[in-house]
ZAMARGU-4260 file (C-alpha; in steps of 0.2 Angstrom, whole numbers, plus 5000, padded with zeros to 4 digits):
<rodrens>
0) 5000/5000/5000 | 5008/5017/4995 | 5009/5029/5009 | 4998/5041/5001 | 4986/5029/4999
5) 4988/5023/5021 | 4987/5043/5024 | 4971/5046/5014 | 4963/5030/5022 | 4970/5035/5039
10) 4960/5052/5037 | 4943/5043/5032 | 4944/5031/5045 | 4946/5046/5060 | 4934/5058/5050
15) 4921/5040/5052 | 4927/5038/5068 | 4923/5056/5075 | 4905/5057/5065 | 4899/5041/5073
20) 4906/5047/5089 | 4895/5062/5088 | 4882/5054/5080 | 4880/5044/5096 | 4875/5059/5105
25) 4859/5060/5099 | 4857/5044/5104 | 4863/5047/5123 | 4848/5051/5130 | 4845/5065/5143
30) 4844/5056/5161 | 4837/5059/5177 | 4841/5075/5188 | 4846/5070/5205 | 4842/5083/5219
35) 4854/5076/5231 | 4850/5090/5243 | 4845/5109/5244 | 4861/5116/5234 | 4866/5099/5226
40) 4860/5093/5208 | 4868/5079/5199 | 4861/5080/5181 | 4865/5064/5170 | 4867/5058/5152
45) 4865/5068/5139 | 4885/5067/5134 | 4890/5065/5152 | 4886/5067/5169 | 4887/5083/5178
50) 4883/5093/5193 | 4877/5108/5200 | 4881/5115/5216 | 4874/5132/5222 | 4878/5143/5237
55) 4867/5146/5252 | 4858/5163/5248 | 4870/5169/5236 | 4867/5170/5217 | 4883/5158/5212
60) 4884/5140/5205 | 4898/5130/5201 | 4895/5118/5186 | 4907/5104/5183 | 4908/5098/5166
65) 4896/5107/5153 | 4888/5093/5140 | 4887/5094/5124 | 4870/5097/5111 | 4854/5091/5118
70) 4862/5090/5133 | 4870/5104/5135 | 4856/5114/5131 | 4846/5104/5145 | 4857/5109/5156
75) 4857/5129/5150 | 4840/5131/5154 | 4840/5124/5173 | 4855/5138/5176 | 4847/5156/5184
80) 4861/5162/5193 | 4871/5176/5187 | 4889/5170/5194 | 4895/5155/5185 | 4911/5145/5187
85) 4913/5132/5177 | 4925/5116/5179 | 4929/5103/5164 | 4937/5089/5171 | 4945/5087/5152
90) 4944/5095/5136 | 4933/5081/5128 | 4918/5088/5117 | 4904/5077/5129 | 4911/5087/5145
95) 4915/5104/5140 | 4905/5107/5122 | 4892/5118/5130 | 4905/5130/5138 | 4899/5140/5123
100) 4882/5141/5132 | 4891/5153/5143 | 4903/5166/5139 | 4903/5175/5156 | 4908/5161/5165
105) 4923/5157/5173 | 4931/5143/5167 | 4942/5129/5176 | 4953/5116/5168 | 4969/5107/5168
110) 4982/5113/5155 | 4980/5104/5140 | 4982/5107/5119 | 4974/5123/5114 | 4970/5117/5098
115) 4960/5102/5104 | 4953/5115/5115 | 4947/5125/5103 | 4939/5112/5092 | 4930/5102/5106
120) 4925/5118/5115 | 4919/5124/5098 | 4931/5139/5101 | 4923/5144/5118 | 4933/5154/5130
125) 4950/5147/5134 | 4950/5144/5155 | 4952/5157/5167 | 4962/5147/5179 | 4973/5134/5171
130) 4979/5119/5183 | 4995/5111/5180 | 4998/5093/5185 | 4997/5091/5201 | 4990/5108/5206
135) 4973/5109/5217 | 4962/5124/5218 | 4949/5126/5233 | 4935/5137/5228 | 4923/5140/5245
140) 4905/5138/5240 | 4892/5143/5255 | 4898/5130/5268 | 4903/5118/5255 | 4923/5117/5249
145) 4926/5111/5231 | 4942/5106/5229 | 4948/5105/5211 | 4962/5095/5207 | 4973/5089/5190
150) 4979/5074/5191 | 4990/5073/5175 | 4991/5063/5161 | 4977/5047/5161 | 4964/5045/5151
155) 4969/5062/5143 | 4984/5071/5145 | 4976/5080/5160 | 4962/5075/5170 | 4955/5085/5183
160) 4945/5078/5197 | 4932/5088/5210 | 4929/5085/5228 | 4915/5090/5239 | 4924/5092/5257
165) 4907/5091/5266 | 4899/5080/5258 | 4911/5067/5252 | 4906/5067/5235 | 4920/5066/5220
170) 4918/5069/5204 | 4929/5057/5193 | 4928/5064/5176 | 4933/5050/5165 | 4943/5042/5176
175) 4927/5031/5181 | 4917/5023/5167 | 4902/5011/5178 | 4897/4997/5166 | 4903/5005/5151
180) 4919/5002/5141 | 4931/5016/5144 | 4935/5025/5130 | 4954/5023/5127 | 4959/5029/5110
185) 4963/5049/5116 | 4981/5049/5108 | 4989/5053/5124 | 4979/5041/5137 | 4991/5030/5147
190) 4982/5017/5157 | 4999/5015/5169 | 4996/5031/5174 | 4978/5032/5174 | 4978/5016/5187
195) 4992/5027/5199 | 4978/5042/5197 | 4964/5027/5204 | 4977/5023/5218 | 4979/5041/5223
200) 4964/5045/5223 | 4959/5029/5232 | 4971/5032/5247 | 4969/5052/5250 | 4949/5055/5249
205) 4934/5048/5258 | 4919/5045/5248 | 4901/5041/5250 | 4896/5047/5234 | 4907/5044/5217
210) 4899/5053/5202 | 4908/5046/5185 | 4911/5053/5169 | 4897/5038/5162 | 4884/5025/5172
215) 4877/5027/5185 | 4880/5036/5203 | 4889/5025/5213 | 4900/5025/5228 | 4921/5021/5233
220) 4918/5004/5227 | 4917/5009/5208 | 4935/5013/5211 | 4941/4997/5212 | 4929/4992/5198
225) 4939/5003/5187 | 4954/4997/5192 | 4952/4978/5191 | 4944/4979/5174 | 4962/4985/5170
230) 4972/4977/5178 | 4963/4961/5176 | 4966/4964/5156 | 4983/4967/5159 | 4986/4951/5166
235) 4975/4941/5153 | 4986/4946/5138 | 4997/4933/5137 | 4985/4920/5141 | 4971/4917/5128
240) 4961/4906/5138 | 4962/4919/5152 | 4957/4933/5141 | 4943/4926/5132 | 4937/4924/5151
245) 4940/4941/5154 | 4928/4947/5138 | 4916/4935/5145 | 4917/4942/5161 | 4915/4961/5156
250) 4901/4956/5142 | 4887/4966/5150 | 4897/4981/5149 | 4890/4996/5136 | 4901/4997/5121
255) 4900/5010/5111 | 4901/5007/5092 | 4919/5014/5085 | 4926/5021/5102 | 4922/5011/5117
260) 4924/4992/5119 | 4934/4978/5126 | 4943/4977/5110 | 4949/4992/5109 | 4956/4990/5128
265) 4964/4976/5123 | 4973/4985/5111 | 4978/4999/5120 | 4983/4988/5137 | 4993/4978/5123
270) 5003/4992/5115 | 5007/4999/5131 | 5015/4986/5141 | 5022/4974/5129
</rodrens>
């Protein structure tokens, strides 16, 4: 095959790849909204799950993660207050495509490529308060702390988490996929470090409630859910037997078509630790 020939098929397969992907948000349907108390909504599907934390008797929300079409504009509507800031725990089009929906916002995020930014974003304001790996910002919200935190390079190359002090409750961003095949084919993903972000984030914060970037609300134990899928993967690959046990084993998870599924975890798991 001449190289002209592999680029130009390269270039279609991508272009296929990224219209199925966002043909598949139409087809995420908007989910429930979760008063999880007076100042607390959790608002799911619809590209992602996001939440929506207001301050007692002050006109300020925090939003983390924005959606993206249908979704996004969902979540548009149920916003009143004036004073918006806005965390994207990555720069993924499903978290942080309705950022556009507010251009007075101010905007949160780890430090990643401009460009992909820009066309995920669809050229909404780069962030106000850029975290490099590593770095934590506290924002005080009423009697709740929101600690904002980067943890580096994982399932992108900087994922950013959120933790509610008073009420326990993290919001893992893509690190945590519940009964859905994690998407894996972001060019700079590295599970390595992705299952030493789980391990940190394991050891240093105590949860009652885990919100994940996709599936449902669940708790610490979704942690080690992530993690074993993983790792037991990892320790499948040289062992056919074994790894046609572990597809078996992880058959009820939600593929979706092009992006997410075993297969492509496989692959990735297998170029990654040969």
């Amino acid at each position: 095959m001449s190289s002209l020939l592999y680029i130009i098929l390269s270039i279609i397969a991508a272009l296929s790849g990224m219209v199925l992907y966002i043909l598949n948000a139409f087809k995420d349907p908007i989910g429930e909204t979760i008063d999880y108390d007076d100042h607390l909504k959790i608002f799911t599907g619809g590209g992602c799950n996001s939440i929506v934390l207001s301050a007692e008797e002050e006109d300020k929300v925090l939003i983390v993660d924005t959606k993206y079409l249908k979704g996004a504009k969902h979540l548009r509507k149920a916003i009143t207050a004036s004073d918006i800031t806005i965390v994207n725990t990555h720069f993924h089009m499903d978290h942080a495509r309705g950022n556009k929906l507010y251009p007075e916002a101010f905007v949160i995020s780890g430090i990643c490529s401009w460009k992909h930014w820009d066309f995920d974003t669809g050229r909404s304001k780069r962030p106000d308060k850029i975290l490099q790996p590593g770095e934590k910002f506290s924002i005080q919200f009423g009697k709740e702390v929101a600690h904002v935190i980067n943890v580096g390079n994982a399932h992108t190359a900087t994922d950013c988490i959120v933790y509610l002090e008073k009420r326990k409750v993290l919001v893992a961003g893509d690190l945590v996929w519940v009964n859905i095949h994690p998407m894996v084919l972001d060019s700079n993903c590295h599970i390595a470090n992705w299952l030493k972000a789980l391990d940190t984030i394991d050891t240093s914060y105590e949860i009652e409630t885990l919100i994940p970037g996709h599936g449902a609300i669940a708790n610490k134990p979704a942690l080690n859910a992530m993690r074993d899928y993983f790792l037991s993967i990892q320790g499948a690959l040289h062992d056919p037997a074994k790894l046609r046990m572990i597809r078996n084993k992880y058959k009820a998870y939600k593929p979706i078509p092009i992006t997410n599924s075993i297969s492509n975890t496989v692959k990735k798991i297998r170029k990654e630790f040969k």
